[in-house]
N, C-alpha and C positions, 0 to 999 in steps of 0.2 A: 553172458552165455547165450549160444544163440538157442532159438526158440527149437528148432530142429532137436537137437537137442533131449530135449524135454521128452520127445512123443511119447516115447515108452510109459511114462510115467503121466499124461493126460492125453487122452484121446476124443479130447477136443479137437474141433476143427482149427485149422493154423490161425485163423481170422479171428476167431474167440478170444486165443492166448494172447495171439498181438493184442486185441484191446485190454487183455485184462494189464498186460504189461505196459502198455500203456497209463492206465489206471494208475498202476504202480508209482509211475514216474509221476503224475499228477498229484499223490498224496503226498510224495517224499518230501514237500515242501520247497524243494530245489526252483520250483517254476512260481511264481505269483499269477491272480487275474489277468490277465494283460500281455504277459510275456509271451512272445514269439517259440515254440519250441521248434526241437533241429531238424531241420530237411528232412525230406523223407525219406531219399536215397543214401542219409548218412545210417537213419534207423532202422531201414530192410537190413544195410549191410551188417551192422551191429547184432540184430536179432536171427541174422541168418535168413529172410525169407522174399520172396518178391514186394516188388513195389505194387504190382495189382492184389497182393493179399496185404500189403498197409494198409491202403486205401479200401478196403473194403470194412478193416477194423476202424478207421476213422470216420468211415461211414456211420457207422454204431455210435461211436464218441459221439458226434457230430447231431444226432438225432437224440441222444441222453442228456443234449443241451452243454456237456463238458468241456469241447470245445468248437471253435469258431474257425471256419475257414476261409482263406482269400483269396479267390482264384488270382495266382500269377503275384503274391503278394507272401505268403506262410502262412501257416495253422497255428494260433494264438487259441490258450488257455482262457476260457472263458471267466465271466464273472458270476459270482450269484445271479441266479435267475427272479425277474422278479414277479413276483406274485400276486394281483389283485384280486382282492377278498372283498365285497358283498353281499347283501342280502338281496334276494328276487320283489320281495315289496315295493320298493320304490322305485321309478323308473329312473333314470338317471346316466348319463353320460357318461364313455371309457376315463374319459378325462377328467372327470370330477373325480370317478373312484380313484384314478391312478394319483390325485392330487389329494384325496384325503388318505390315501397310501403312502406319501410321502415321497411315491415316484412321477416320474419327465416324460411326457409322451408325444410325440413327432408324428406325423402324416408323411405317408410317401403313394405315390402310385395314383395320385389323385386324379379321376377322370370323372368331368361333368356333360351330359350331354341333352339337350332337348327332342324328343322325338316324340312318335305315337306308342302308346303302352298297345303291349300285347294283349293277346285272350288271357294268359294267365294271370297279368299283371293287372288287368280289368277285374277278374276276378278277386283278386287280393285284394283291391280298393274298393271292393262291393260297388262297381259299375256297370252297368248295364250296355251303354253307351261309349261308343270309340271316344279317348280323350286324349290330348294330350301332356306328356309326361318331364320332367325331369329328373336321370336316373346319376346319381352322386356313389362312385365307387372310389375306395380307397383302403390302403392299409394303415394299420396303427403300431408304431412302434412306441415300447415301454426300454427307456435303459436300452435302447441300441438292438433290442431281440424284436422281431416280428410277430404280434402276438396277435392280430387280427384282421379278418378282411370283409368290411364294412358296406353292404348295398344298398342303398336307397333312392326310392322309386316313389315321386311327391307330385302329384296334379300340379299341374305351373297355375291355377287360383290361387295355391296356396307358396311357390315359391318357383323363383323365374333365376336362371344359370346367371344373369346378371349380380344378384344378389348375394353372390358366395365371394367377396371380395378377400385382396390378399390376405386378409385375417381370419380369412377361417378356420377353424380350427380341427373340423374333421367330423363335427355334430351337426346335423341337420338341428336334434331335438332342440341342441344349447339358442340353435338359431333363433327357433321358434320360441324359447322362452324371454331371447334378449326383445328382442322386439314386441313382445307379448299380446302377439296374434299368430294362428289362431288360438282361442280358447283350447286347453288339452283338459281331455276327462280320464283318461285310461289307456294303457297297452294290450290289447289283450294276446299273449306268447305263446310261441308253441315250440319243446326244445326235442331235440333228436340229434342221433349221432349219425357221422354221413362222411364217408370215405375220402380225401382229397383228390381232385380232377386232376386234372393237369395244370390248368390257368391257374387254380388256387395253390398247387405246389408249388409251381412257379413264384406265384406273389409272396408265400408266406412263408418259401423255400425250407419245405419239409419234402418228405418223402410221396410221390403221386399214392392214394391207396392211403395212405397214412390215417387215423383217425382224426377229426375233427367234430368238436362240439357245435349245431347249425343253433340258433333261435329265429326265427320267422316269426315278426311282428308286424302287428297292425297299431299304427296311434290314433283312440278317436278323438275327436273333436268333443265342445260340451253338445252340440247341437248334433251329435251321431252320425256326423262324416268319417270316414279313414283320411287322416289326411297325410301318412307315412306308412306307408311297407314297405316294410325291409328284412334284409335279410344278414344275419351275421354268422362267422366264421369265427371261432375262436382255438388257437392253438391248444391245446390239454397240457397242464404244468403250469400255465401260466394265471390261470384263472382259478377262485375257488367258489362258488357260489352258495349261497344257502338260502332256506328259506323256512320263517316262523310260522307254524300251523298251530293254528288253535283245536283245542280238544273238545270234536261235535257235541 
């Protein structure tokens, strides 16, 4: 039945109903994780409605994590989204958690560069004095979904662009534990919520504007340098954080 149809009886917007019918077609079991479903211009016709009001309910899909799209390729049926769960106490790397989660996590987008730290970035490494910097940008994929976009900004005393060889893995911190220098005393975090830019809708391909969880850290040394600040991005849905407080 096509969606037109319908109006009398929901006065929802047409882009609503297509996703809800959508939905529909996702529960019916008909489609698995994975499966390609049918063109778009098979499903305007079917539902009665343009191809610019699909595509604007697939939008929605599409940001509900339901399904996946390919530009110039179809729109496939997503899979479970995966979830990693933590506590804030420890400091510890995407990749450990997603490995004691039971999930696969990939690097993509990796850009390493030597330069001079900014005013701000001087400030963040409680410096006084111009230094210069090596800043480690990249995103983290968990199971194929983009769940985070990763910056860090490290005095080259403590890590030089040479040093992140093909096996990196996307941790500065893991770096700094494998080799175990510098001495690490503490993180001290700071979390807020912060709108997506452009560059990071682009990297983490959500919606520009869209919500994003920030934390901005500092790692100190035992001896009270910063010797990591950074800054992380993390998708919402994909992360659950917690953390134990003792009772004053």
């Amino acid at each position: 039945m096509a969606l037109r149809g319908r109006l009398r009886a929901d006065q929802r917007p047409l882009y609503v109903q297509a996703s809800e019918a959508y939905r529909d077609l996702l529960r019916s079991g008909e489609y698995a994780p994975g499966d390609r479903l049918p063109p778009e211009v098979e499903l305007a016709q079917r539902w009665g409605i343009s191809r610019p009001t699909l595509r604007e309910a697939l939008r929605l899909l599409e940001e509900e994590g339901k399904i996946v799209r390919r530009h110039g390729v179809g729109t496939f049926v997503a899979g479970p989204e995966p979830v990693l769960e933590t506590g804030l106490e420890v400091l510890e790397s995407i990749e450990r958690i997603a490995e004691r989660n039971g999930l696969s996590t990939q690097m993509e987008d990796l850009m390493v560069a030597e330069r001079a730290a900014t005013i701000p970035e001087l400030g963040g490494l409680g410096l006084e004095r111009p230094a210069d910097v090596v800043e480690v940008t990249r995103v983290i994929e968990a199971q194929g979904q983009r769940v985070a976009f990763l910056a860090d900004v490290v005095p080259q005393e403590y890590l030089r662009q040479a040093e992140l060889q093909a096996d990196f893995g996307g941790s500065v911190l893991d770096v700094f534990l494998a080799r175990g220098w510098p001495q690490l005393a503490y993180s001290r975090t700071e979390l807020a919520a912060e709108p997506a830019s452009p560059e990071l809708a682009r990297h983490l391909r959500v919606q520009q504007g869209g919500p994003l969880l920030k934390l901005t850290a500092q790692l100190q040394s035992t001896e009270g340098h910063v010797v990591d600040y950074s800054t992380s991005y993390f998708v919402p849905g994909f992360f659950r954080f917690h953390v134990m407080r003792r009772i004053g």
